[in-house]
N, C-alpha and C positions, 0 to 999 in steps of 0.2 A: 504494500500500500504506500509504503513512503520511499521507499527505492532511495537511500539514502540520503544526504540533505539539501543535492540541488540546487538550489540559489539561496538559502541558506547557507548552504558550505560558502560559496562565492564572498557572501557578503561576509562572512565570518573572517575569509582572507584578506579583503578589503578592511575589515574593523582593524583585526592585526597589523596588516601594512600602514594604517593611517597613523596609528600607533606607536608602529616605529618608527616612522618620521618623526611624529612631534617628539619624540625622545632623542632623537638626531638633529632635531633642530634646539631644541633647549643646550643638549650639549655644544653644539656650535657656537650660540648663544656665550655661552661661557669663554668657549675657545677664542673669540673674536677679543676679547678683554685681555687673552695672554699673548696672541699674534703682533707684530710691531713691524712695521714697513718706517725707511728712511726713504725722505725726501730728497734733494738736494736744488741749490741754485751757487748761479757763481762758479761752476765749474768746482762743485765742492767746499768753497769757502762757508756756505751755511748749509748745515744739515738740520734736519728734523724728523723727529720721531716720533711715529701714535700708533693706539693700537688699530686693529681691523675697523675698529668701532668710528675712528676717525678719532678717537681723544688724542689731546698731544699731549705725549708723555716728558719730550724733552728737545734742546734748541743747541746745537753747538756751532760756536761763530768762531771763525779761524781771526786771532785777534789783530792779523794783516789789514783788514777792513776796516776797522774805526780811525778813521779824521774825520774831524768836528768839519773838514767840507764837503763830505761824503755824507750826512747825513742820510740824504733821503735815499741814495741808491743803496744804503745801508737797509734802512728799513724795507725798498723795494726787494730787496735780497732775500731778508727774513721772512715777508710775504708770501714769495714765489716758493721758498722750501717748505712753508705749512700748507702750499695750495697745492703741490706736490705730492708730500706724502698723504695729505687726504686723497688724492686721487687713486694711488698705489691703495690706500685703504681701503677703499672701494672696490678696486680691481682684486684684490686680494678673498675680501669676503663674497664678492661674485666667483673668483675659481672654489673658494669653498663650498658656495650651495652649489654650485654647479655638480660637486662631487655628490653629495648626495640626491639629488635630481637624477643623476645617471642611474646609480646603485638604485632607485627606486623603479628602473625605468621609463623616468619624464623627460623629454627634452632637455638636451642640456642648455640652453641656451633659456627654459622657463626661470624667470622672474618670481621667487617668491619673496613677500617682506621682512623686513627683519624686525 
């Protein structure tokens, strides 16, 4: 009569699958806080460092760069290294869902939020 569970079963695998995604994505979640991409500008005289998340964690200026007539290409410098490594942040936690997108069998290229 019930010929085993049919689309039941299905959805069952589907519940599990859903499952271990969000379990995979909370841990990412996490991992995004301990991953850390550097920026740079200046051919390396400013670097910058955040994590996947985009937080900056830290700023190192090669102290070749300060004259008080350099100001602002100083600042633009520092600028250009945080807008940097946010970008590498971004790219970064995009290779990471992409990883588990694949292992799920979603496109890799699917866009989930964080």
């Amino acid at each position: 009569m019930f010929k085993g569970l049919g689309q039941m079963g299905d959805m069952a695998k589907m519940m599990k699958a859903a499952q271990e995604m969000q379990q995979k994505m909370a841990n990412l979640q996490e991992e995004m806080h301990n991953l850390t991409v550097t920026g740079e500008s200046g051919a390396g005289l400013v670097k910058a460092t955040c994590t996947a998340k985009g937080e900056l964690k830290g700023l190192d200026i090669d102290p070749s760069i300060f004259n008080s007539d350099d100001k602002e290409v100083v600042e633009d410098l520092i600028l250009a290294a945080i807008k940097d490594a946010q970008t590498k942040a971004g790219e970064k936690a995009q290779e990471e869902m992409a990883k588990i997108t694949e292992g799920m069998g979603l496109p890799k290229d699917m866009k989930l939020p964080f």
